[in-house]
Structures are given as C-alpha cells and as structure tokens.
OpenMM code with the backbone's topology and positions (N, CA, C; nanometers):
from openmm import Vec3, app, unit

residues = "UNK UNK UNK UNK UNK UNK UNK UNK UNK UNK UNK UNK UNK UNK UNK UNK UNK UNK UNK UNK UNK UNK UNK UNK UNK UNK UNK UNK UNK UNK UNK UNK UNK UNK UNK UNK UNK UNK UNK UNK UNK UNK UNK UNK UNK UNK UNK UNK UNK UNK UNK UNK UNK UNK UNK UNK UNK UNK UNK UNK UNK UNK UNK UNK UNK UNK UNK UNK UNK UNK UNK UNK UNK UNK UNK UNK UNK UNK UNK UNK UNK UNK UNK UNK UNK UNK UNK UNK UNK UNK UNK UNK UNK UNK UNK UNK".split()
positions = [
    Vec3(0.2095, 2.2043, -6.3822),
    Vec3(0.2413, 2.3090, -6.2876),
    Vec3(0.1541, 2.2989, -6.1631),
    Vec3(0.0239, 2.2386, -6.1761),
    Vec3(-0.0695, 2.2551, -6.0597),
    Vec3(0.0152, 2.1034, -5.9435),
    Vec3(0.0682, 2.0397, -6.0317),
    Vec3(0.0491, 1.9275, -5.9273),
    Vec3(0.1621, 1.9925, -5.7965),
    Vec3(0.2856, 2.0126, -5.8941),
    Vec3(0.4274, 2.0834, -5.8067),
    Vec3(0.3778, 2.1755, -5.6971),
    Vec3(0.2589, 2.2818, -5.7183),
    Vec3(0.2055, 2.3717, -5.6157),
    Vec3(0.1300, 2.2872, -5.4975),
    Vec3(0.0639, 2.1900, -5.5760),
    Vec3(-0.0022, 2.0723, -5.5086),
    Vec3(0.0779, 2.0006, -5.3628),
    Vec3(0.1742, 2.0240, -5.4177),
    Vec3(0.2833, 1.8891, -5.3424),
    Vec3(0.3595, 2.0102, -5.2736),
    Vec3(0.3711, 2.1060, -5.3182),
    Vec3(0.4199, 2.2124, -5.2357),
    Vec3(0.3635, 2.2784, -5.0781),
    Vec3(0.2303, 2.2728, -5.1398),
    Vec3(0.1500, 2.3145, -5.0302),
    Vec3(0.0716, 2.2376, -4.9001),
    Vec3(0.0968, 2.0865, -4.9544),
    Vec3(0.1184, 2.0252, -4.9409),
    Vec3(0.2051, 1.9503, -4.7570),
    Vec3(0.3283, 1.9475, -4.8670),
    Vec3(0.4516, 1.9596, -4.7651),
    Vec3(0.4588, 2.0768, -4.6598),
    Vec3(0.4185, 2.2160, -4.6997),
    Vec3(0.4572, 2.3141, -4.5805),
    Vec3(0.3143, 2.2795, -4.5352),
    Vec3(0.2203, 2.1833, -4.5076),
    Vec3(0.1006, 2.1701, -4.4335),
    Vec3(0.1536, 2.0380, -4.3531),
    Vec3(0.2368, 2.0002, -4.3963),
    Vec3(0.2844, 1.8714, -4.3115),
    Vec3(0.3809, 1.9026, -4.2158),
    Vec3(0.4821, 1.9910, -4.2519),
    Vec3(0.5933, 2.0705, -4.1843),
    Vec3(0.4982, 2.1528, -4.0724),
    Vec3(0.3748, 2.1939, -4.1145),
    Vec3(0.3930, 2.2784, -3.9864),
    Vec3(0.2786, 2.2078, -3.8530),
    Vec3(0.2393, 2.0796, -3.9594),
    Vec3(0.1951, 1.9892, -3.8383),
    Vec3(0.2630, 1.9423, -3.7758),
    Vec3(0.3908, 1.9013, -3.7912),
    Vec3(0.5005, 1.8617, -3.7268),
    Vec3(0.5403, 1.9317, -3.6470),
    Vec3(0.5778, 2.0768, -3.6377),
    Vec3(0.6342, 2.1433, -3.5751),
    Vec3(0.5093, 2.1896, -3.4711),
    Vec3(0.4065, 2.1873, -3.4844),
    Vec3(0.3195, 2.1606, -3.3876),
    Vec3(0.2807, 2.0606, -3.2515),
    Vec3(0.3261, 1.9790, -3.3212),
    Vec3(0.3926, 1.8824, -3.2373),
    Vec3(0.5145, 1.8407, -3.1419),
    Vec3(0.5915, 1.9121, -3.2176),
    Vec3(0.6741, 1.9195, -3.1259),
    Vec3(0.6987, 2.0142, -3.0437),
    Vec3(0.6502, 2.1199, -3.0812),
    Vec3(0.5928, 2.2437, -2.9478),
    Vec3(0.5169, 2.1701, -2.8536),
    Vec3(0.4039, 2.1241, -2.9192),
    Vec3(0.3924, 2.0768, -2.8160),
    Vec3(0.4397, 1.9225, -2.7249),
    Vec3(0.5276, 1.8596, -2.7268),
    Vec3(0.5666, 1.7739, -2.6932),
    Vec3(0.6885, 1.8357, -2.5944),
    Vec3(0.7422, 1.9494, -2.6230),
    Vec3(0.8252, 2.0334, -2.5363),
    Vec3(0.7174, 2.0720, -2.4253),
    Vec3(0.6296, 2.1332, -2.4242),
    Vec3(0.5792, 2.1250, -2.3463),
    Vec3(0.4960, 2.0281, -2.2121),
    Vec3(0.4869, 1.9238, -2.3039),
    Vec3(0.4496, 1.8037, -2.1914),
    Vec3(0.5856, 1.7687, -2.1263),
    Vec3(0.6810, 1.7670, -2.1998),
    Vec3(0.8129, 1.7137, -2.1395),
    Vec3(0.8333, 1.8101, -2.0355),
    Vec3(0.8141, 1.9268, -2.0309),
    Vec3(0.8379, 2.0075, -1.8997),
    Vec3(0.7515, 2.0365, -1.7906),
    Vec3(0.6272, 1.9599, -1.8657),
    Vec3(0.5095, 1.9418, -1.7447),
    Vec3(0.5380, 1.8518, -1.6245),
    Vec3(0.5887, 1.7216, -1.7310),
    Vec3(0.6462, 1.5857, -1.6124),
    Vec3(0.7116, 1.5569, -1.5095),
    Vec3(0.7163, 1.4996, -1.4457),
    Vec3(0.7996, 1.4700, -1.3337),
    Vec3(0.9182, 1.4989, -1.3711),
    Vec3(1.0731, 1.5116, -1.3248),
    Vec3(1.1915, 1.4634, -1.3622),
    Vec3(1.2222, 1.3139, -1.3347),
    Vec3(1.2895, 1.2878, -1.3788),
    Vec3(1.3389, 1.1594, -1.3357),
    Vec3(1.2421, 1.0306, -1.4266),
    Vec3(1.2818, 0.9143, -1.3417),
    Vec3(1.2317, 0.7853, -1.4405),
    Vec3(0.9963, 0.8198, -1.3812),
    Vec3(0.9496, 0.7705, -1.5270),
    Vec3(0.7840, 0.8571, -1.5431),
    Vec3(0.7560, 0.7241, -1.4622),
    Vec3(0.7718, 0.6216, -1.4166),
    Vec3(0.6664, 0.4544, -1.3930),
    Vec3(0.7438, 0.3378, -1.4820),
    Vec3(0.7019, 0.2488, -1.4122),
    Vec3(0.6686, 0.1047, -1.5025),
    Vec3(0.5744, 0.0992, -1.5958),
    Vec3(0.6191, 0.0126, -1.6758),
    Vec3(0.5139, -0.0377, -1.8080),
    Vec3(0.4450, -0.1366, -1.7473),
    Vec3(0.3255, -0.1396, -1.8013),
    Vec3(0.2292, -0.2429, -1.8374),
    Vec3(0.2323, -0.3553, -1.9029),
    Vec3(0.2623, -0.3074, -2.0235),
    Vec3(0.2462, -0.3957, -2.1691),
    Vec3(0.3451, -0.4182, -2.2080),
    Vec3(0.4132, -0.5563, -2.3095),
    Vec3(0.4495, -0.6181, -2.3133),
    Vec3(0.5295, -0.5461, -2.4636),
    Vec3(0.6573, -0.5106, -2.4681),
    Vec3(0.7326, -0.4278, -2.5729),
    Vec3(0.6790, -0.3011, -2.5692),
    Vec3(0.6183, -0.2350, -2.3926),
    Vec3(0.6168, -0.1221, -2.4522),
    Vec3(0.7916, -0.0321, -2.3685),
    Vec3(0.7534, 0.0801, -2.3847),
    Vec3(0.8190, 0.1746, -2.3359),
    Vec3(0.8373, 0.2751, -2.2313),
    Vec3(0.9157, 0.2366, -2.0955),
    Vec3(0.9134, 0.3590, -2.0340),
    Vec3(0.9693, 0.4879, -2.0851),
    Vec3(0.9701, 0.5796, -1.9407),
    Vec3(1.0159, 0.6887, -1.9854),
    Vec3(1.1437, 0.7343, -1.8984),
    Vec3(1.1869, 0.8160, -1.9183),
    Vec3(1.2584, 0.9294, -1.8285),
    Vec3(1.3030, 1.1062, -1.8790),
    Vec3(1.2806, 1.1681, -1.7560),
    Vec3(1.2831, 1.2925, -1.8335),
    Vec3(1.3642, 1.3692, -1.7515),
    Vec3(1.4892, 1.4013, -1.8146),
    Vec3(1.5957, 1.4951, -1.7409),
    Vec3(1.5579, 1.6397, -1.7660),
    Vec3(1.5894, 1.6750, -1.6834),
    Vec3(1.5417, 1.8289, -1.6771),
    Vec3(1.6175, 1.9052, -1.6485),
    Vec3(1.7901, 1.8671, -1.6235),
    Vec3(1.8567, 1.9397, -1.6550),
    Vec3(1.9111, 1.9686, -1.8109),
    Vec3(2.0361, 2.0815, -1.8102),
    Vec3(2.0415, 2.1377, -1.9204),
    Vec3(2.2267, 2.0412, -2.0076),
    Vec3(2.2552, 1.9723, -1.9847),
    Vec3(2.3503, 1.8775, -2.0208),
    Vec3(2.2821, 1.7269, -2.0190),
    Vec3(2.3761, 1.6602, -2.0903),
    Vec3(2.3688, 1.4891, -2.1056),
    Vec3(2.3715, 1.4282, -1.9675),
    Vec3(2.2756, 1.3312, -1.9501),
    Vec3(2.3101, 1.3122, -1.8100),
    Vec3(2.3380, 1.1526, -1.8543),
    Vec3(2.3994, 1.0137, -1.7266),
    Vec3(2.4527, 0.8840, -1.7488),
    Vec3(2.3380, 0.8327, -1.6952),
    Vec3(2.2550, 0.7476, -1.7210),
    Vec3(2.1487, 0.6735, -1.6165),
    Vec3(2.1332, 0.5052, -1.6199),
    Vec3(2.1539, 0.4672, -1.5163),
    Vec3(2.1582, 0.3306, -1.4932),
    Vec3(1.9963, 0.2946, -1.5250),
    Vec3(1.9943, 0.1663, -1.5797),
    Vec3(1.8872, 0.1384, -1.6211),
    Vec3(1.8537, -0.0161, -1.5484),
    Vec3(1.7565, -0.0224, -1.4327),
    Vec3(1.7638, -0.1868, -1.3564),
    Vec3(1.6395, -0.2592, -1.4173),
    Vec3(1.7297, -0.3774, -1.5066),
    Vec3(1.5427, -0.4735, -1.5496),
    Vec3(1.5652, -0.5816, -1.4292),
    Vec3(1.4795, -0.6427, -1.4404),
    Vec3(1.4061, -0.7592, -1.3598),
    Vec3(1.5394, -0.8281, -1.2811),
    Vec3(1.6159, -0.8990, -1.4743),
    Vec3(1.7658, -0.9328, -1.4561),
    Vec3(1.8662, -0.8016, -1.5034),
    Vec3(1.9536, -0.8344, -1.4165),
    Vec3(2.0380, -0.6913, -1.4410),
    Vec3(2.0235, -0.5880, -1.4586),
    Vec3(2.1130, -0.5367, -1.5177),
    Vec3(2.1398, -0.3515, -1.5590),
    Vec3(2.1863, -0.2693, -1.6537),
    Vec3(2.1609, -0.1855, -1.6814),
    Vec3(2.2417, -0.0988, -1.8468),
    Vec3(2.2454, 0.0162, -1.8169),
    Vec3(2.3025, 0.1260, -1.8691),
    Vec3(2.3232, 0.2433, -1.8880),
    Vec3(2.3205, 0.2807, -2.0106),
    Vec3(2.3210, 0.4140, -2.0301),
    Vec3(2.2679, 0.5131, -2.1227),
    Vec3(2.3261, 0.6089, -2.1227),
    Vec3(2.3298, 0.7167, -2.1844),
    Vec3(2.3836, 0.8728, -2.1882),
    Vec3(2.2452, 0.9163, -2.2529),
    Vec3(2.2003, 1.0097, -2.1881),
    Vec3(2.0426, 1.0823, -2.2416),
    Vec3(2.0938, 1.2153, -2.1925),
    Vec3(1.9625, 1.2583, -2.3533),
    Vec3(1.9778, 1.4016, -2.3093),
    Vec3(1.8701, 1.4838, -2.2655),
    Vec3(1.8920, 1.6504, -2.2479),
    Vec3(1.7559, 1.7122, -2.1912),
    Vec3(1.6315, 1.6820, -2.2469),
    Vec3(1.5607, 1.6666, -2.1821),
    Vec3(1.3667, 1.6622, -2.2176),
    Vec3(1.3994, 1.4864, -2.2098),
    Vec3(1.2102, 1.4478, -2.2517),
    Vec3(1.1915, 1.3129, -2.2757),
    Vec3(1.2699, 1.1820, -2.3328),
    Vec3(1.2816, 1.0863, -2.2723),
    Vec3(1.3410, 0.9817, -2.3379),
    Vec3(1.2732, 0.8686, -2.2888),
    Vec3(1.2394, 0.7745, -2.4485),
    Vec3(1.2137, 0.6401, -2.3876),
    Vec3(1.2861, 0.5388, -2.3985),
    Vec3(1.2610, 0.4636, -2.3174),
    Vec3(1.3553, 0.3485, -2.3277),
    Vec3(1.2937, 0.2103, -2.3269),
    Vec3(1.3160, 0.1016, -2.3860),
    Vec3(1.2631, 0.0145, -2.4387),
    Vec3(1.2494, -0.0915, -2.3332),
    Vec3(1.1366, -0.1635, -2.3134),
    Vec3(1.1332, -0.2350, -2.2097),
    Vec3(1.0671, -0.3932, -2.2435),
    Vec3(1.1177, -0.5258, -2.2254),
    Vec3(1.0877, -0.6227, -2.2662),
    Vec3(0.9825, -0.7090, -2.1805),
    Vec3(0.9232, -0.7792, -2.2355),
    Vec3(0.8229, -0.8275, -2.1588),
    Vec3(0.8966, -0.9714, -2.0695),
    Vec3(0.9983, -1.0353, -2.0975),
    Vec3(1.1127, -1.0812, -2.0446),
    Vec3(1.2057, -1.0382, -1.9847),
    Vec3(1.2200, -0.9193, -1.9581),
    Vec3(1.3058, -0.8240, -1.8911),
    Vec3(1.2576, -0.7037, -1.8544),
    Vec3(1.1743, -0.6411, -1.8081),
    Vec3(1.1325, -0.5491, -1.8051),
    Vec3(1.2292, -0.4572, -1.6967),
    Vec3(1.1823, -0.3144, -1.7254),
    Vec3(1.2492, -0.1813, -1.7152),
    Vec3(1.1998, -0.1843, -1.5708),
    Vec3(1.2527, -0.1683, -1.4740),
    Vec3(1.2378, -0.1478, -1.2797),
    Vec3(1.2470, -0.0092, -1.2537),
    Vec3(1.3355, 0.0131, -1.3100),
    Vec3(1.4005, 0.1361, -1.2566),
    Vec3(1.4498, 0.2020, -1.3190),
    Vec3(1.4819, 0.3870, -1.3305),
    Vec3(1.6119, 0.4159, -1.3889),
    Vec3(1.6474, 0.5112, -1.3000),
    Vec3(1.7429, 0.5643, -1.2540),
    Vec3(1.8124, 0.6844, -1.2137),
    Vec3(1.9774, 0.7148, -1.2587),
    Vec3(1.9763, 0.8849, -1.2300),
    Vec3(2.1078, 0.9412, -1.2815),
    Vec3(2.2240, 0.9062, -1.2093),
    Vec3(2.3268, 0.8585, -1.2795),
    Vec3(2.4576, 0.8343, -1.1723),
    Vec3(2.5538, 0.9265, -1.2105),
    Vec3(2.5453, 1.0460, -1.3248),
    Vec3(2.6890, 1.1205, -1.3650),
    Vec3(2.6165, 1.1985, -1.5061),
    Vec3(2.7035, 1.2746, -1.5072),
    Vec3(2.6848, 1.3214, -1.6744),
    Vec3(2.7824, 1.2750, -1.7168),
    Vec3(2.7605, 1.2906, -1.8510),
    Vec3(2.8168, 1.2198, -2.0009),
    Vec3(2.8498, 1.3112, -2.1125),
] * unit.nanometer
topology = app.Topology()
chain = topology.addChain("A")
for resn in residues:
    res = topology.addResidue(resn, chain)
    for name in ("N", "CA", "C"):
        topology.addAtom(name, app.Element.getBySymbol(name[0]), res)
C-alpha cells in the first residue's frame, strides 16, 4: 500500500512541475518579439517564431537553399534548422 501512495504522490509532484512550466513558458512566449526570434548559431539547433495572433497563421520558411512553409499556431514555435541548410528567415504570408 505504501509504494501505490508513493508513486501517487509522486506523479501529482511531477504534474504540477510541469504545469509550472508551462505557465511559465506562456509567459515568456508573450514576453517575445512577434514574428521570426534570430538565426541560430549551432549546428542542428533551432530557431524560433512566435505568432501572437489568436488563429493558425502560414509562414514561409527561407534556408540558405530554398524555402518551406508551415501552418503554426498561437505562442512559440520552433523550427528546425540544419547546419547544411540553415533557417534565414521566416515570415507570415496567410492563415491556415
């Protein structure tokens, strides 16, 4: 019986670290700029972009070579950037 309380108490200590987190991660996301955050540095890492409106928005995505698009939604998003292709740019062309 002790372990089940164990693992119980457990879990709602993990749940509410989580949800701590993501409070606060709502909050940095509305601290940020809108739009695409910078270029990467490092090599497989990740930019960002952060829409700040309240619908899906379409965003063209320009690497080194070529281009992609996306459908993202409100708050933070990253997007993956190659050290062979890296992420230039992004901006909104439409919602989605």
């Amino acid at each position: 019986m002790r372990s089940i309380k164990t693992k119980i108490i457990s879990g709602m200590g993990a749940a509410a670290v989580a949800a701590t987190f993501m409070i606060g991660g709502a909050s940095v996301a509305q601290a940020a700029s809108c739009g695409f955050q910078g270029k990467n540095n490092e090599a497989y890492d990740a930019v960002h972009y952060n829409h700040c409106g309240s619908g899906n928005v379409y965003v063209q995505i320009d690497y080194w070579i070529g281009t992609g698009n996306a459908c993202l939604g409100p708050g933070m998003s990253s997007i993956t950037s190659f050290p062979w292709n890296r992420v230039q740019n992004v901006f909104a062309v439409g919602s989605c």
